[in-house]
C-alpha positions in Angstrom: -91.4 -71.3 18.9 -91.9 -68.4 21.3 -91.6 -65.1 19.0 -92.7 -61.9 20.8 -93.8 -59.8 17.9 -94.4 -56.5 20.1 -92.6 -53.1 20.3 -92.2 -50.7 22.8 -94.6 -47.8 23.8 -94.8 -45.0 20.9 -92.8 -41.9 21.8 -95.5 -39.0 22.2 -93.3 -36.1 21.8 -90.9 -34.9 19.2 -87.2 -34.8 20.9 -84.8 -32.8 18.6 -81.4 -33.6 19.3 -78.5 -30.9 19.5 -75.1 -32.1 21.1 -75.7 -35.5 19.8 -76.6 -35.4 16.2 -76.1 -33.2 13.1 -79.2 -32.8 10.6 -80.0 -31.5 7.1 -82.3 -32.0 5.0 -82.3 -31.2 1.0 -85.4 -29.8 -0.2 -88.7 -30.9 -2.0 -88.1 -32.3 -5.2 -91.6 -32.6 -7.1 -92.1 -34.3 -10.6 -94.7 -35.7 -13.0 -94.4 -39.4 -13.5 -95.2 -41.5 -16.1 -99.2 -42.1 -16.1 -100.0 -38.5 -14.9 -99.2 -39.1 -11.4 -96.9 -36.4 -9.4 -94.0 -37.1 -7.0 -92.8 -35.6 -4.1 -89.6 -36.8 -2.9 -87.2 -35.3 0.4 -84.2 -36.2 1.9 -83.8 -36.6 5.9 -80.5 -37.2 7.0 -78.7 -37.3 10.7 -75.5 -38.2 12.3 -75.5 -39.6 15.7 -72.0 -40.4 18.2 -73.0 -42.6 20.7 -70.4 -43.6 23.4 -70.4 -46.6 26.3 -69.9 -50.5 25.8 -74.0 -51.2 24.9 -74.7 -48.9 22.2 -78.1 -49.0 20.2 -80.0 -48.0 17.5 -83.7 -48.5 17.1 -85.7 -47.4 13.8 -89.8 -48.2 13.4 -91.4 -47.6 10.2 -94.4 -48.7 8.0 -94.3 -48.4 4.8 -90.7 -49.0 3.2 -87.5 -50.7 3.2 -84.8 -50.5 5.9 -80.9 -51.0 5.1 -78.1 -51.0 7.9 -74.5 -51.6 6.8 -71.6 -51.7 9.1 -69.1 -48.8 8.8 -65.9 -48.5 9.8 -66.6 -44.3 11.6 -67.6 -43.7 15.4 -71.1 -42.2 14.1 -74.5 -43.6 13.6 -75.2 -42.4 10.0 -79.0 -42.5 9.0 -80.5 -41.5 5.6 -84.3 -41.4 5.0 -86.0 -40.8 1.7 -89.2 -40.0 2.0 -91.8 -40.4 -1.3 -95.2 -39.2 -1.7 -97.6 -39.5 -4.5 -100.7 -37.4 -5.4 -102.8 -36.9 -8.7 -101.5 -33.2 -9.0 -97.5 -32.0 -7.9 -99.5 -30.0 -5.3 -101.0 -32.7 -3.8 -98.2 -34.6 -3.6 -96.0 -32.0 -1.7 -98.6 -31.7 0.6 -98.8 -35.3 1.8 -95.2 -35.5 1.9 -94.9 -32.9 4.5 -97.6 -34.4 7.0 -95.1 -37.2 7.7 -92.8 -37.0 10.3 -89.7 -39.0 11.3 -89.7 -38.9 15.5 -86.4 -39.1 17.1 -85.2 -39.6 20.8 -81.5 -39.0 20.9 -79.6 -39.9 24.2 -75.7 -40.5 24.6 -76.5 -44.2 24.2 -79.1 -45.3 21.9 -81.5 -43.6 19.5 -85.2 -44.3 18.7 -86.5 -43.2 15.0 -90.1 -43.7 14.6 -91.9 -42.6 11.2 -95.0 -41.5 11.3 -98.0 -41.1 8.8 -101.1 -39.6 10.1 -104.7 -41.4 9.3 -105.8 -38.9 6.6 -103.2 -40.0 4.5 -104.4 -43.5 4.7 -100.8 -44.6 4.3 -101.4 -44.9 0.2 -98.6 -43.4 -1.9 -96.7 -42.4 1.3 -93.5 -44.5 2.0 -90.1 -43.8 4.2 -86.8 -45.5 3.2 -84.2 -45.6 5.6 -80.3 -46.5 5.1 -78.2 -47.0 8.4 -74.4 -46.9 8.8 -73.5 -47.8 11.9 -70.3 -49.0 14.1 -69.6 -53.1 13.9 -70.4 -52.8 17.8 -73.9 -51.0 17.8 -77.0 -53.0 18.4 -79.5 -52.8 15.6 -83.6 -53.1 16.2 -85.5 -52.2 13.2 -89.1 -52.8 12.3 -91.3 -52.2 9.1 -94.5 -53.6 8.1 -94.3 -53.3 4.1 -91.0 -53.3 2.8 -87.7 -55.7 3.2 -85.0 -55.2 5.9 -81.3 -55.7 4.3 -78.2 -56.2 7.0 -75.0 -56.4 6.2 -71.7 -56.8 8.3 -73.4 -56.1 11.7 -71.5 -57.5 14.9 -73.7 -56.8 17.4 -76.9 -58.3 18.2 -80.0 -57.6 15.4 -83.4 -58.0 15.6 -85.0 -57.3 12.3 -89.2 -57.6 11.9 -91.5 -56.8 9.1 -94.8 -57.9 7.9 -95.1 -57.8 4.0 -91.3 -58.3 2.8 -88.4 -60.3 3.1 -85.1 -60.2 5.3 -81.9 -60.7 4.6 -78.3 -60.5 6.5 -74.9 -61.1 5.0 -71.5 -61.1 7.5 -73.4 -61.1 10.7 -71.6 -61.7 13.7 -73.7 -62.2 17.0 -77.1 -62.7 18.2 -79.9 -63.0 15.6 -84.2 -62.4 16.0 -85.7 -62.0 12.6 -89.3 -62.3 12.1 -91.8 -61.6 9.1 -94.9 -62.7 7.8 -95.3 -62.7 4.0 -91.5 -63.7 3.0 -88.3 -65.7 3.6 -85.4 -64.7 5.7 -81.9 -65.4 4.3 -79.0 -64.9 6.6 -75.1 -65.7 6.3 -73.3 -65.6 9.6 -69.7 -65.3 9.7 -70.3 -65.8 14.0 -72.3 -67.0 15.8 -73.5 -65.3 19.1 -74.4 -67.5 22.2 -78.1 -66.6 22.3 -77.6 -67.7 18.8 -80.7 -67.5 16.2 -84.2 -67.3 16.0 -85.8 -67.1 12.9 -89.9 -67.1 11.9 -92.1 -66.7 9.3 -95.3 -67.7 8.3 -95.8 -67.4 4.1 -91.9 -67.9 3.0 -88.3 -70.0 3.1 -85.7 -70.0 5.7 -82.0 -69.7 4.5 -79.3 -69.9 7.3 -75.2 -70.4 6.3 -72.9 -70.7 9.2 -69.3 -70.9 9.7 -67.5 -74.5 9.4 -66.7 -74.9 13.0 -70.2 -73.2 14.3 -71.1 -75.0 17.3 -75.1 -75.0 17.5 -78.6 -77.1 18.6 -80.8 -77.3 16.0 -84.5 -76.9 16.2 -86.7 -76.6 13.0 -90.0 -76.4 12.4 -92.2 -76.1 9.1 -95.9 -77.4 8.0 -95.9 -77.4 4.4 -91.9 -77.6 3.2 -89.4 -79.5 4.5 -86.2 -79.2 6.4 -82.4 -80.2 6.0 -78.9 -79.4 7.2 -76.4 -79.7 4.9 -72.3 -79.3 4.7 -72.0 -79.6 8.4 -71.2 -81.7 11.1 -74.2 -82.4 12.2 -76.0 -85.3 14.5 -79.8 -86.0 14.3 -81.7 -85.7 17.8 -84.7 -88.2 17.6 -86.4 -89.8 14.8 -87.1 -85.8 13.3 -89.3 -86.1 10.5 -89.3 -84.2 6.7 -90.7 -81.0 8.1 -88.9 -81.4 11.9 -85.7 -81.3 12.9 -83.8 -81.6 16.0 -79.9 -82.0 16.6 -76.0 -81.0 17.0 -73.8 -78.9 15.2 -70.2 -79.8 15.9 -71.4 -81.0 19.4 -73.8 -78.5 19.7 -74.2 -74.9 21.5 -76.1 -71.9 20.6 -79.4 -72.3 19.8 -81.1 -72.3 16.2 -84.5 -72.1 16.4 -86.6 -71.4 13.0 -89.8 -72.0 12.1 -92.2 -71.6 8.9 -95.7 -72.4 7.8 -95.3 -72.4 3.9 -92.1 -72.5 2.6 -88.9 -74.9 3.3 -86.0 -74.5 6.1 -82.3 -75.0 4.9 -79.3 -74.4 7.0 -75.3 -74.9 5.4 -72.2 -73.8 5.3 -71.3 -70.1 4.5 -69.0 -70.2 1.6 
């Protein structure tokens, strides 16, 4: 199954945003943990109101987890918590304030991009970001170590990490969600027409889907097995325990998810 695992050119310059968005930003907080090590932590925090009928939100980090919810407001609301550790409270704050969060703000969309310079080597430093965003914005996030948690989004997702699971609850619409090390769980209460796409390599795939879901089934795994279960479904071809091809309710949108280690299961959302 095709899966196109790259992202768009890296923003060179920092665009600060005025009409568009509101910031704050609480200050340090530094502390001594348990074990001698020292903590610094910060808040980062913006509200964007995008307007026109293809709204989108796009955030790219690397180390840490990503949460969108839907919300019922007009506004984009983003929360990031930034952590940094060090082996002395001064060392901590000063990692913490050579990241950066990059933003490019238009009437639209909005880009976030973290960024952790080499020096750091990425150890101790981590960003996590919560989204609230309108039912009807387009969500495209990406993290390399950390999970990605969606829940009630109506619009299309596309949801990517490395090291970390994903999982959606109340999705409505369009579906690409890819990691490497872990499974991806999703509960759909619709079911867009470019339908779902699912891959990962080291990890289980969990899809629920309305009753009456009309979709094609293709699924694909080497060491697991597959199965769809609590549906109207008709097998396409022999299929085999770790292939599966068919029709649910007739068929429709397409379901295609594929795993190396780990099993594929598709049912009914309760």
């Amino acid at each position: 199954m095709p899966h196109d695992r790259s992202r768009r050119p890296v923003l060179h310059a920092l665009v600060l945003v005025t009409a568009a968005a509101s910031l704050a930003a609480c200050d340090v907080v530094v502390n001594t943990m348990e074990g001698g090590q020292a903590k610094a932590e910060q808040t980062w925090s913006r509200s964007y109101t995008l307007t026109g009928d293809d709204t989108r939100i796009e955030v790219i980090n690397t180390n840490g987890a990503i949460t969108v919810e839907a919300s019922e407001g007009s506004a984009v609301e983003v929360k990031a918590v930034m952590t940094a550790r060090g082996g002395t409270e001064e060392a901590a704050k000063e990692a913490l304030g050579k990241v950066e969060i990059r933003e490019d703000a238009g009437a639209s969309s909005v880009r976030l991009e973290a960024r952790y310079p080499k020096t750091l080597g990425r150890q101790g430093v981590s960003i996590s970001f919560t989204l609230k965003v309108p039912k009807s914005v387009k969500v495209d996030v990406a993290t390399v170590n950390g999970g990605i948690h969606l829940s009630g989004v109506q619009a299309a997702v596309r949801a990517e990490t490395t090291n970390g699971s994903i999982d959606g609850s109340g999705l409505v619409g369009t579906v690409v969600a890819g990691t490497t090390n872990g499974s991806i769980k999703l509960s759909l209460a619709g079911l867009g027409a470019d339908g779902i796409e699912a891959e990962t390599t080291n990890g289980s795939i969990e899809l629920k889907l309305p009753e009456a879901a009309k979709a094609t089934v293709s699924a694909r795994c080497v060491n697991g097995g597959v199965s769809v279960n609590d549906l109207a479904f008709e097998k396409v071809g022999e299929g085999t325990r770790r292939k599966l091809d068919g029709k649910i309710n007739g068929g429709g949108a397409p379901l295609n998810l594929e795993t190396v280690n780990g099993s594929i299961r598709v049912g009914r959302a309760l």
